[in-house]
C-alpha angles and dihedrals in degrees: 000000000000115000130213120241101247081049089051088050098040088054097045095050100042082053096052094052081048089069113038117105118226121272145140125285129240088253133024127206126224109245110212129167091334091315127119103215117205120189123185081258084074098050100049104112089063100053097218116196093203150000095281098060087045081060104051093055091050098121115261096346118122121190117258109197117227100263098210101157092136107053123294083299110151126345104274112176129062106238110080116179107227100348081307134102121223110265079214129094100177097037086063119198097245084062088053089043099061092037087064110091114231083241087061100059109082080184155327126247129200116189135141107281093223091067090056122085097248115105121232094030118134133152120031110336124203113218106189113197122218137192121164105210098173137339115309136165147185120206124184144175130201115189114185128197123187118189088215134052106330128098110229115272115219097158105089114110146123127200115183138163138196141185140102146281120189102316108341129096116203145178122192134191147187119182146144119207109197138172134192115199139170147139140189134204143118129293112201114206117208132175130224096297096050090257113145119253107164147029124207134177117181137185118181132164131179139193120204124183140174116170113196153182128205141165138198112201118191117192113208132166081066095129107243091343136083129188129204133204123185123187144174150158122197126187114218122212120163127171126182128176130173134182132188151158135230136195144142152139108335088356131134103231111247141181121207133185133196124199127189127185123178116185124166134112120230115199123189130200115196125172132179140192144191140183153159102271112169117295086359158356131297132196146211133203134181132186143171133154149154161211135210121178138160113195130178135200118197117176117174125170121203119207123215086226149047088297121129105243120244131226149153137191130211113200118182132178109193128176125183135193141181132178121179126180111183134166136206129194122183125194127183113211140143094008099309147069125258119195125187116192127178125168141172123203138182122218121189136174114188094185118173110184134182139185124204120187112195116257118182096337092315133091114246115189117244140207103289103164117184095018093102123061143090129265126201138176122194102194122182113184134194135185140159120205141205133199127182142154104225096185127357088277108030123074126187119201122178134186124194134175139075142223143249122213133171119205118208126188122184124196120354081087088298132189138186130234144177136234144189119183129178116223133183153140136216109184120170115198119204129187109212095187141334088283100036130061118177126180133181119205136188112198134178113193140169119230124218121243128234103245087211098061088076097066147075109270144177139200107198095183094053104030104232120122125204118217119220111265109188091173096075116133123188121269120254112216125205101199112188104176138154124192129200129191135168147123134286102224110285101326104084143302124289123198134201140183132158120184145178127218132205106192111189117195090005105193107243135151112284141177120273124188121330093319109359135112142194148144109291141141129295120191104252142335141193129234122173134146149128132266121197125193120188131180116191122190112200110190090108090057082060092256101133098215100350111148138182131195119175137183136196139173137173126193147178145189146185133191126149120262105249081212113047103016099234127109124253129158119285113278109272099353122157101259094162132015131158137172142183133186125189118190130183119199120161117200113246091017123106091200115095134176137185147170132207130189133170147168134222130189132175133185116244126290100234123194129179090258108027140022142196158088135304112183145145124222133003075213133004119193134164129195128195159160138230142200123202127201095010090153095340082302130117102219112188125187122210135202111191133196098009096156089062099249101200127200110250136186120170114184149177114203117181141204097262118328127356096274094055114086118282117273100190146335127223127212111197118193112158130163123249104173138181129335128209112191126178121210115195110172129168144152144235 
């Protein structure tokens, strides 16, 4: 029997925790009150430069981003600064993370979110604390060099600062965080019988940068109040180009090139404060932000012969907003916690779009309909919470409430339409032991749309074109999902959580029309699937500072095909992913090393009139080396990609829809190569 590689990894490494005896890690945290307490004691061997990198090595403890699509809503993700999430969406807080200092962190705790009072929390929570003494700062810069295809990249790097005045805490950054990609390789086209068709070679690159700067004020001496002000401006620049050759039997041979160009900027302004107000605290927060961005598609084809040469162009102007006002109030009585949220936000989408076919060497527009028109959401919500310990080692927290939102769509034959959703969650922790917490959690949600899935749109590159749907509604999710996580023995820290997922209106690629097709709603869909999280700490094996930390999930989904009728996994959708990172870090010693290797596996993205698989891999992996206190500086090298992860699509495009006969298949296999990259990180 062949195994895949996620099940080659999942089998080496459930072998290898098998086997360990049991012994003491390198570090061990402070249990109090529940809580696992981390210091940057705890973390020396690994020399971090902020409180990021003291994160990432927290044993079995992987960072979950905030997820605030909808609005600021309820806290999402499992890292809080100071017992507070970030009022921000675009100023992230792993941007904030890397931007503290390891001076700054007086500790780390990890604790079950359910038993915080922030409302939304489940599963293990992260709370870094932070105190600024005095000015401190973290610079860093990451070169990049690639032997095939790609130009160096030199302009990866991140300065930041942080410290206090008066009364005032701050953290300030300036950082661009760039990335240069390409590949090259052959494509074969066959028809129906498996007879070639056509040849392609290919060879593409892109750059893509957005400098920014960004802030995080916090207010204190305020008596029993604090205030917080994020900020932050980012400039967008994106270039793509592409050439390539076909030929084949009874063919003209031809050349084409694509070339796409981005350029906008996006800012966001967030505030937050809170304050004493009778029997409790209330608090206020504030949010607007924007994006302006002008992108371009130009696709020309040159012919070897008399023939005249092809081309189109796709133009599109598109400007988001977004503006969002809430307000929190919590209240402690009779033994438990009450919290009453409410918050109104704004959506729009200004979106102008064009399409130009070449006529005689110049571009002529062309007929676009439903490309051009404005999309707005108006969104109150309301919910009421309760927390409460129900025995020493059980906690109960419940959300209730729902929301109201009107979607407007003018012009692209818009409408408007009205909604009211009911939302919730009802989550238990329960600490098992000093060393196991486990939690259970029922959640109904309601999903975002993507503004531009209402209009008109078109992929030159890949030849599929998207008709306007002015009829989408949001998705409802029904998210049933438990969480345990404890020690074995003394050898490391094992998680696991399993969940179960009801998505209602699930937003897929349906018919429009006689022979159009767009996102749009189909009635319901499944998700469910495992997720396992290991650290494994190696000194008794007579490793000195060898470390382990693996991941796995497995998912899978069902939904039923709005085409055909059967049922088939959602478009797209995670269905395998492993990974496993070794460390070595011997105590006394400035020298470190480390691999990293994962796997990544999708089900297929299926469209009305195509369908197939884009991936990259089948394994990536990176080794490197690194070098503490050279000058005062951590310099890491970094081989990438050394197990030759290659670009793949595989696709079936038909003549018509997918029940019409096959028109052509399409076999992608295009180089990647090696990556050096350079790290050179230091503090000030």
């Amino acid at each position: 029997m062949k195994l895949t590689p996620i099940a080659t990894l999942g089998c080496a490494l459930a072998v290898l925790s098998l086997s360990m005896p049991t012994f003491a890690g390198d570090a061990e945290a402070t249990m109090t009150d529940g809580r696992r307490i981390y210091v940057a004691a705890d973390f020396e061997r690994y020399a971090p430069r902020t409180a990021l990198e003291m994160l990432q090595q927290v044993p079995g403890f992987v960072i979950r981003e905030q997820a605030q699509e909808r609005g600021l809503g309820q806290a999402t993700g499992n890292v809080l600064i100071n017992g507070q999430r970030m009022s921000g969406k675009s100023n992230e807080v792993i941007g904030e993370l890397g931007r503290i200092p390891v001076q700054n962190v007086v500790r780390i705790e990890v604790v079950d979110g359910s038993t915080l009072d922030v409302s939304g929390l489940s599963g293990l929570v992260a709370n870094v604390i932070v105190k600024a003494e005095r000015i401190n700062g973290t610079y860093v810069w990451r070169p990049e060099f690639r032997p095939y295809n790609t130009d160096p990249r030199f302009s990866n790097f991140e300065v930041s600062a942080g410290g206090h005045t008066g009364r005032v805490e701050y953290s300030l950054g300036l950082d661009n965080r760039s990335s240069h990609g390409g590949a090259d390789g052959p494509a074969v086209i066959r028809n129906a019988q498996g007879d070639v068709i056509e040849y392609r070679h290919d060879q593409w690159k892109s750059r893509f940068n957005q400098p920014r700067v960004s802030g995080r004020f916090v207010i204190n001496d305020l008596g029993d109040s604090v205030a917080n002000i994020n900020i932050l401006y980012r400039q967008i620049s994106e270039y793509f180009a592409e050439d390539g050759t076909r030929s084949g039997p009874g063919l003209d041979d031809r050349r084409r090139e694509l070339r796409g160009n981005a350029d906008g900027y996006n800012y966001e302004l967030g505030a937050d404060y809170e304050f004493a107000w009778g029997l409790g605290r209330m608090k206020f927060i504030g949010l607007t932000r924007a994006m302006d961005v002008d992108f371009s598609d130009e696709l020309q084809g040159f012919h070897a012969d008399d023939h005249a040469n092809s081309g189109s162009r796709f133009d599109r102007t598109s400007k988001e907003s977004e503006h969002i006002l809430r307000a929190e109030y919590r209240l402690v009585q009779e033994g438990g916690e009450w919290q009453f949220s409410s918050e109104a936000a704004f959506n729009q989408l200004d979106n102008t779009a064009s399409l130009f076919e070449l006529q005689d060497g110049q571009f002529q527009p062309i007929q676009f309909s439903g490309a051009t028109a404005i999309v707005e959401e108006k969104r109150m919500e309301i919910m009421v919470g309760y927390n409460r310990q129900l025995r020493d080692n059980l906690t109960l927290q419940v959300n209730a409430g729902g929301e109201y939102s009107r979607l407007e769509q003018v012009g692209a034959d818009g409408m408007t339409r009205h909604f009211r959703r009911p939302k919730g969650t009802i989550s238990l922790a329960w600490q098992l032991s000093a060393d196991t917490d486990a939690n259970l959690r029922l959640q109904r949600r309601v999903g975002q749309l993507n503004f531009y899935d209402f209009l008109a749109n078109v992929n030159l590159n890949d030849d599929v074109r998207n008709s306007a749907n002015p009829n989408l509604k949001p998705p409802q999710l029904w998210e049933l999902e438990s969480e345990m996580s404890t020690k074995i023995g003394q050898i490391g820290t094992t998680t696991l959580r399993a969940y179960v997922h009801r998505i209602d209106d699930i937003v897929d690629i349906i018919p429009i029309g006689d022979d159009g097709e767009s996102p749009g709603n189909i009635d319901h869909a499944w998700r469910y699937g495992v997720e396992w999280k290991n650290t494994f700490e190696l000194a008794k094996l007579g490793w000195e500072g060898g470390r382990i930390d693996t991941r796995f999930i497995w998912q899978d989904s069902r939904v039923e095909d709005p085409l055909t009728g059967e049922t088939r996994a959602i478009s797209r959708s995670l269905e395998n992913f492993a990974s496993i990172t070794l460390r070595s870090d011997r105590s006394g010693s400035d020298w470190a090393w480390g691999m990293n290797a994962s796997y990544e596996y999708e089900a297929r993205n299926v469209r009305l009139t195509e369908q197939g698989r884009f991936w990259e891999g089948p394994v990536w992996a990176n080794a490197y080396i690194e070098k503490r206190s050279l000058f005062g500086h951590t310099i890491r090298a970094t081989i990438g990609n050394v197990l030759g992860a290659r670009s793949m699509w595989d696709r079936t495009v038909y003549d018509g829809r997918r029940t019409d006969s096959i028109a052509f298949v399409e076999e992608r296999d295009r180089r990647i190569g090696p990556i050096f990259s350079l790290s050179i990180q230091g503090t000030f």
